[in-house]
C-alpha positions as CSV (number, residue, x, y, z in Angstrom):
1,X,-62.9,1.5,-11.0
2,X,-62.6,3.0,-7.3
3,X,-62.3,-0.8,-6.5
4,X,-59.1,-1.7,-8.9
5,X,-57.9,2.0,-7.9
6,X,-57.9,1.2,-4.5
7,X,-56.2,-2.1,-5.1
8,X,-53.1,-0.9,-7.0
9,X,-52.7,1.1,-4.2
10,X,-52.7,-1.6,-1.7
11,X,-50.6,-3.7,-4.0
12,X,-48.1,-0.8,-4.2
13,X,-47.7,-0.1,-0.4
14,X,-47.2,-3.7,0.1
15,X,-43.8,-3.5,-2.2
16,X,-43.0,-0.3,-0.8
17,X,-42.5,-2.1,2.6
18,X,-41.1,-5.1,1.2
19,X,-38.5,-3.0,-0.6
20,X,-37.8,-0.7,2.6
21,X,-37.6,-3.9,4.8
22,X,-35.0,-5.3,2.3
23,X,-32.8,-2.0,1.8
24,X,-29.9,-2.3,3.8
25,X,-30.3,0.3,7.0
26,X,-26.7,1.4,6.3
27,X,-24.6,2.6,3.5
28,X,-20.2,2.9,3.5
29,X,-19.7,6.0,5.6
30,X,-16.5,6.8,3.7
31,X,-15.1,9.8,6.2
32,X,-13.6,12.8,5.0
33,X,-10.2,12.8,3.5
34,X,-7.7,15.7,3.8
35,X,-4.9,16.4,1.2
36,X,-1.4,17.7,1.9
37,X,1.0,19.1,-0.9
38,X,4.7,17.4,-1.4
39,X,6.9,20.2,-2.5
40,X,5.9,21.9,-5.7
41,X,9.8,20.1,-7.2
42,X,8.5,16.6,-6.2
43,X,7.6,13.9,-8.0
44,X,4.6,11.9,-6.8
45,X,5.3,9.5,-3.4
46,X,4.5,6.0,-3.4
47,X,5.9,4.7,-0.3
48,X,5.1,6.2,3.3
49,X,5.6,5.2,7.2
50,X,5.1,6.9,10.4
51,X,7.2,7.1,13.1
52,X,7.1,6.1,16.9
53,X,7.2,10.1,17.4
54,X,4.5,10.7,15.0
55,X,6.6,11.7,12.1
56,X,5.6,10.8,8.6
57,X,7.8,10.0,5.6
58,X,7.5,9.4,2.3
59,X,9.5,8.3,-0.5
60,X,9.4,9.3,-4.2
61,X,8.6,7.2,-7.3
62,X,9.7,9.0,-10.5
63,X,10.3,6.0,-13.2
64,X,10.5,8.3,-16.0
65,X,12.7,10.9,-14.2
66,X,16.8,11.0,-13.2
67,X,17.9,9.8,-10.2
68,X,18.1,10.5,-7.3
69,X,14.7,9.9,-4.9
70,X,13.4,12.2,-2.5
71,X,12.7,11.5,1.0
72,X,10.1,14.2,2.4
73,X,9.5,14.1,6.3
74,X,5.9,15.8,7.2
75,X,4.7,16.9,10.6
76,X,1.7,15.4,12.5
77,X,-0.7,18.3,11.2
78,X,0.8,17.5,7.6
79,X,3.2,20.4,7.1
80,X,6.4,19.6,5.4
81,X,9.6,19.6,7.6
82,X,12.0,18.4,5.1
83,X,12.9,17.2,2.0
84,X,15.8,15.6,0.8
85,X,17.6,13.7,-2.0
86,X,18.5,10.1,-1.0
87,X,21.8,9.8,-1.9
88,X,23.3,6.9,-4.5
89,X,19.6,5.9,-5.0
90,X,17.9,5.5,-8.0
91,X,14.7,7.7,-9.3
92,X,12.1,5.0,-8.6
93,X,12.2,4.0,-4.5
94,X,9.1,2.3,-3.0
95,X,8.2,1.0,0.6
96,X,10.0,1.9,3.8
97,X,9.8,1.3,7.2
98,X,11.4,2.6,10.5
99,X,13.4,0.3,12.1
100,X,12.4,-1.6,15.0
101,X,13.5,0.2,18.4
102,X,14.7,3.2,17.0
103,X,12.8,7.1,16.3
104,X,13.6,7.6,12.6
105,X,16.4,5.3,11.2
106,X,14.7,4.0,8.2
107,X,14.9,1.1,5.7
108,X,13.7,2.2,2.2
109,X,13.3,-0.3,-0.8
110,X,14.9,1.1,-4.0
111,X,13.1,-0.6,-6.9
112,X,15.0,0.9,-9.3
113,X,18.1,-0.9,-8.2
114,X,17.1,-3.9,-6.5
115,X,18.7,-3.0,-2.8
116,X,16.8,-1.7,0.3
117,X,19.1,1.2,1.8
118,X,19.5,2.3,5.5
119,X,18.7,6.3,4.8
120,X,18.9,9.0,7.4
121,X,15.9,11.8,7.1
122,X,17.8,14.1,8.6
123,X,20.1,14.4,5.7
124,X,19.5,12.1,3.2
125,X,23.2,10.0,3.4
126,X,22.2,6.7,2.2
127,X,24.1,3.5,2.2
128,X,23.2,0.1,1.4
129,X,22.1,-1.9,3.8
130,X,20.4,-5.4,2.0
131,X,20.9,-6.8,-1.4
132,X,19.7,-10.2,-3.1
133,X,21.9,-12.9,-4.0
134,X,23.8,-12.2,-7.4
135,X,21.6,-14.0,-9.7
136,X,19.1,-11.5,-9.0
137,X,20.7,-8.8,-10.9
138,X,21.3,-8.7,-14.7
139,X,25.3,-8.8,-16.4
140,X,25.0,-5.4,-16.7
141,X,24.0,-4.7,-13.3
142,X,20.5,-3.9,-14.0
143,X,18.2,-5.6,-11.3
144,X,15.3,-8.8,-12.0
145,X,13.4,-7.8,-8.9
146,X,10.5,-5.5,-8.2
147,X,11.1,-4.7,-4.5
148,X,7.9,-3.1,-3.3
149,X,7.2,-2.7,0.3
150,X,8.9,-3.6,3.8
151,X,7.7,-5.1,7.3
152,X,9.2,-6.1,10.7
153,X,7.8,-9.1,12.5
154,X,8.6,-9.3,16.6
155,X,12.2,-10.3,16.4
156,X,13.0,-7.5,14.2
157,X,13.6,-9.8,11.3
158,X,12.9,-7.7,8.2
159,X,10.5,-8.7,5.2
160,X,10.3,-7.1,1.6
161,X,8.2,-8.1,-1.5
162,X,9.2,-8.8,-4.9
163,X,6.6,-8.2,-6.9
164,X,8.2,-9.7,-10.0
165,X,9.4,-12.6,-8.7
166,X,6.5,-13.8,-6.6
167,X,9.2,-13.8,-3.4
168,X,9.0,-12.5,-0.3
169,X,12.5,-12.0,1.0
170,X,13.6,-12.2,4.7
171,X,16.7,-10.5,6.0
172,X,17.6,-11.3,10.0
173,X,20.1,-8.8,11.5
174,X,20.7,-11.6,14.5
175,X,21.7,-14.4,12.3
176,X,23.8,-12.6,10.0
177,X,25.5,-10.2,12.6
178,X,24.7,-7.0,11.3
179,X,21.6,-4.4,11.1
180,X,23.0,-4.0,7.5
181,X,24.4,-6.7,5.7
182,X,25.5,-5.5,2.5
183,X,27.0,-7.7,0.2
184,X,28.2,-10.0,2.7
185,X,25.1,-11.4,3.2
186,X,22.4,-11.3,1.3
187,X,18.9,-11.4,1.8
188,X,16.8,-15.0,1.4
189,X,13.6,-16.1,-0.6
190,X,11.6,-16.7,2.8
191,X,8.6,-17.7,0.1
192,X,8.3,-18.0,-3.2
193,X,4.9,-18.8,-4.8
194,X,2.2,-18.3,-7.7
195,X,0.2,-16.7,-5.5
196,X,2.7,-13.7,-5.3
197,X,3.0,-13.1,-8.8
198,X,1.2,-11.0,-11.2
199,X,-0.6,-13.6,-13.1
200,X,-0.8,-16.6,-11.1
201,X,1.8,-17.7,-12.8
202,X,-0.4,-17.7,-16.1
203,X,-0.1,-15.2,-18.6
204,X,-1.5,-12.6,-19.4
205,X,-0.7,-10.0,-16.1
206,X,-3.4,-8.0,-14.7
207,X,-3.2,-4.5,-14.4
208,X,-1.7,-2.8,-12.8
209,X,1.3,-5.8,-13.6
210,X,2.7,-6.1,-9.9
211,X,1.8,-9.1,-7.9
212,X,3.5,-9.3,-4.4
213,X,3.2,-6.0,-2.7
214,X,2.3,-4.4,1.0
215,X,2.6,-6.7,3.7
216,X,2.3,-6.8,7.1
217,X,1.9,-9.4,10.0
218,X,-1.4,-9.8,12.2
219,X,-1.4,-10.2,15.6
220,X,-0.9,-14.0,15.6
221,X,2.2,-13.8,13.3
222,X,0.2,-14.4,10.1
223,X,1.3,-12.8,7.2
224,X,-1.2,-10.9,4.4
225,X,0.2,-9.9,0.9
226,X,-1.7,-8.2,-1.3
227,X,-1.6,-9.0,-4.8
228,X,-2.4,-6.2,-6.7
229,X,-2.3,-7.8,-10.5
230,X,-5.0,-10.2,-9.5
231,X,-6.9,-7.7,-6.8
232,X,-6.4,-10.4,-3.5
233,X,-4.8,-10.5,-0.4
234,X,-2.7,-13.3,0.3
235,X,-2.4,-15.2,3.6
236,X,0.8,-16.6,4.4
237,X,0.3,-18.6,7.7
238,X,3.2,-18.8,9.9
239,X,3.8,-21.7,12.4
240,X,7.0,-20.8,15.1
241,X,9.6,-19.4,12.2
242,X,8.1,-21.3,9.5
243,X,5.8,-20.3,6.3
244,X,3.2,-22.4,5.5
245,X,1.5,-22.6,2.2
246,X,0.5,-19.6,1.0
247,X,-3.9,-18.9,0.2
248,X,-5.7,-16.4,-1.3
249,X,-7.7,-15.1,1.7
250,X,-10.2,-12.6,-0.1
251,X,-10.6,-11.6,-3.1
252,X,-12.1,-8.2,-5.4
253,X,-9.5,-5.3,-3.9
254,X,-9.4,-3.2,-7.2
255,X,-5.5,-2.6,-7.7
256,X,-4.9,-4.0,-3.6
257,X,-2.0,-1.9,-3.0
258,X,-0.6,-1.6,0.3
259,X,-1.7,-2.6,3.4
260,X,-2.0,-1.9,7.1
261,X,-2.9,-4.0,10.0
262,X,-5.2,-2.8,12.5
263,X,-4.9,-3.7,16.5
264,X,-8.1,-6.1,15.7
265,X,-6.6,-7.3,12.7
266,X,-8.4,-5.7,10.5
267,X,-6.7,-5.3,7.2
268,X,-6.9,-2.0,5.8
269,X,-6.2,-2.1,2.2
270,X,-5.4,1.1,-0.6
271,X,-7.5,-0.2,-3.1
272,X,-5.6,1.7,-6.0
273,X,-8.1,1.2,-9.1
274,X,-11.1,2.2,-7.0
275,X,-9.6,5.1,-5.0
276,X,-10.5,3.7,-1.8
277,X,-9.5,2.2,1.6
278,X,-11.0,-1.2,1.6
279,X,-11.4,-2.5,5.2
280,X,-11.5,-6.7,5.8
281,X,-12.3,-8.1,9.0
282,X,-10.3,-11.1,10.0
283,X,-12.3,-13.6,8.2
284,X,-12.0,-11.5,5.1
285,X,-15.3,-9.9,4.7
286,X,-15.5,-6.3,3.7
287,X,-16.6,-3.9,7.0
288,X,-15.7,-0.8,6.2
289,X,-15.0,1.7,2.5
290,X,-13.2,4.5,3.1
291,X,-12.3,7.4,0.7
292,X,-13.4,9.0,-2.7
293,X,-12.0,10.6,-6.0
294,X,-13.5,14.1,-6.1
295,X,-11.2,15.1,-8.8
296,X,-8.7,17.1,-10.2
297,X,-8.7,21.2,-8.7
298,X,-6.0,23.4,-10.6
299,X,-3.6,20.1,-10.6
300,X,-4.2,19.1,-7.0
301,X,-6.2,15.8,-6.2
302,X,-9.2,15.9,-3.7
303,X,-9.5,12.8,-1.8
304,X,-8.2,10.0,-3.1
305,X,-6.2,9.2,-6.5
306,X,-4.5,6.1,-6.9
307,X,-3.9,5.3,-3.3
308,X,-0.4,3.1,-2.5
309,X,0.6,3.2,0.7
310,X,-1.3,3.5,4.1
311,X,0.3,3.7,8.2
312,X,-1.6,4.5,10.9
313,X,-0.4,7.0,13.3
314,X,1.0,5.6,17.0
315,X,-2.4,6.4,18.5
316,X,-4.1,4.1,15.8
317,X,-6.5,7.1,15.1
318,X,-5.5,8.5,12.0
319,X,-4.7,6.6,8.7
320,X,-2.1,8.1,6.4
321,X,-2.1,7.0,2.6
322,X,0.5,8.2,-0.1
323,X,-2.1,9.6,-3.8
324,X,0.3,7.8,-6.2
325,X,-1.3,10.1,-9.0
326,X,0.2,7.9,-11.8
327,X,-0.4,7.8,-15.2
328,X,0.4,4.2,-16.2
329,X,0.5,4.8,-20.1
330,X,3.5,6.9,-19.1
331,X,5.1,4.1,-18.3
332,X,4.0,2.3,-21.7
333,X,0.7,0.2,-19.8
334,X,-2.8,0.7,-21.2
335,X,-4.5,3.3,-19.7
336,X,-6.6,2.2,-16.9
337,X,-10.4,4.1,-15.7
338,X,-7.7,6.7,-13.5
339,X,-5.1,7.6,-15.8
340,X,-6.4,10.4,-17.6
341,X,-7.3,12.3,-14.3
342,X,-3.7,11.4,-13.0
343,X,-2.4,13.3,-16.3
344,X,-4.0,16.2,-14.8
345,X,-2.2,16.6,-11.6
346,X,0.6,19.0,-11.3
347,X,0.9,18.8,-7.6
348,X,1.3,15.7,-6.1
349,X,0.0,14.8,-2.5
350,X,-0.7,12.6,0.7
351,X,-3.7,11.6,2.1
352,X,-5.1,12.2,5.7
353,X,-8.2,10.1,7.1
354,X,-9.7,9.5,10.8
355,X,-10.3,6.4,12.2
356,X,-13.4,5.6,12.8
357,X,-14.2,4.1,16.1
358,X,-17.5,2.0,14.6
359,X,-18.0,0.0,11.5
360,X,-21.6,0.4,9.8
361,X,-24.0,-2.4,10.6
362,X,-26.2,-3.5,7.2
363,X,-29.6,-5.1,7.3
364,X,-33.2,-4.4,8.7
């Protein structure tokens, strides 16, 4: 009896130290997030950029409300500076980006209409700047596109998806003369492709239904889309001024939102049904989760709910992401595992989260 006693023992400190030896040594160290309040008269934010002087902005999404957007600039420390209506826009704007070589002029993407306006933060006067070719808007006026977020490459060339459409459009202020074309030249489908849409260009759509959405360039002049129907990011390789083929480059970003480029190249991607930062080295494997949901406090998120939009600040140390906070049965999509705690929230909010200067190592 002591014998088989003594045994089972044995037997279980052996797979004790097989299971310790096979336990990874590390887990995600997901950081601490810190929330900041939009105004208590603002609808949630989806889009967001920071500026060469630190400055963050962020634009308004309200697809059920009246026009116009808001723009809301916030300081360094998160404390609201201003907020203003973007004039002539519509109630749902997305992505925007400040404009190559200059402090705070700004390019913002207005979904709701299909045009990406020049906007000034100081005041909010608004003008259009880009607009599609004609067959891109309905009879009535009503637009076909889903603009969703902007980029720059080196030349100051500027990029937008269309997350309907599977296009990413290309506007160049050198060829056609003019920061801000207008209607006298439109922007151009730079790529077009199944990849960019939100079924791979088989039905039925994933949820939520958007395909072609943040975008950035690395370091080489590669481009990365993420696909947020079909939870990828998209590589779009780029030889001189030319797209290649567009490939999915990884795969399994829950809701891949929008996405910033590190000075590694690093993607770091708002993974919007998981409420997390999802860091991808460049060969596309996963090196970093950042960010939590720790729910709903008297209508105010804690960490992170529905993350959209994420911009590092200049120094590259801190990682700004807009809490999209939206309810997509509101907007007549079934619910999905977030939209009852977005229900909840009363006081919408942007996220703050440091950089870290390591990634976790895993294994024995």
């Amino acid at each position: 009896m002591n014998r088989r006693g003594r045994f089972g023992l044995a037997t279980l400190a052996c797979v004790g130290l097989a299971i310790s030896i096979a336990t990874p040594a590390a887990a995600w160290k997901r950081g601490t997030v810190e929330n900041f309040l939009l105004p208590s008269d603002s609808p949630m934010a989806e889009g967001l950029t920071v500026g060469p002087d630190g400055l963050i902005y962020a634009s308004t999404f309200n697809p059920t409300g009246s026009p116009p957007s808001k723009l809301i600039t916030f300081n360094p420390d998160g404390s609201v500076i201003k907020e203003v209506n973007i004039q002539g826009s519509s109630q749902a704007m997305l992505g925007l980006g400040v404009i190559p070589g200059t402090t705070n002029a700004l390019l913002v993407l207005d979904f709701g209409a299909g045009k990406v306006l020049a906007v000034n933060p100081q005041n909010g006067n608004a003008s259009v700047c880009i607009t599609l070719p004609s067959d891109n808007y309905n009879p009535d006026g009503t637009t076909k596109s889903g603009l969703n977020a902007i980029t720059f490459d080196k030349a100051g060339n500027v990029y937008f998806s269309d997350s309907f459409q599977g296009i990413i459009w290309r506007y160049s202020p050198k060829e056609s003369g003019s920061q801000c074309g207008g209607t006298q030249k439109p922007a151009t489908a730079w790529v077009t492709d199944v990849t960019l849409l939100p079924n791979n260009g088989k039905p039925p759509e994933g949820v939520p239904p958007f395909g072609a959405n943040g975008v950035e360039f690395d370091s080489k002049g590669d481009m990365f889309v993420c696909n947020t129907a079909m939870d990828w990011i998209v590589k779009i390789p780029v030889i001189g001024k030319t797209p290649g083929t567009p490939v999915v480059f990884t795969n399994s970003i829950n809701g891949c939102d929008g996405i910033a480029i590190d000075r590694s190249d690093n993607i770091w991607a708002a993974a919007n049904q998981a409420d997390e930062i999802v860091v991808v080295d460049p060969t596309g494997k996963a090196i970093a989760k950042l960010g939590d949901f720790n729910g709903v406090q008297s209508g105010e998120t804690k960490g992170l709910l529905f993350p959209a939009s994420p911009a590092f600040s200049p120094d590259g140390k801190t990682l700004w992401v807009t809490n999209l906070e939206l309810d997509l049965t509101k907007i007549g999509i079934t619910q999905s595992v977030d939209s009852q705690w977005a229900a909840q929230v009363t006081q919408h909010s942007i996220a703050k989260i440091s950089v870290p200067t390591t990634f976790p190592s895993f294994g024995p």
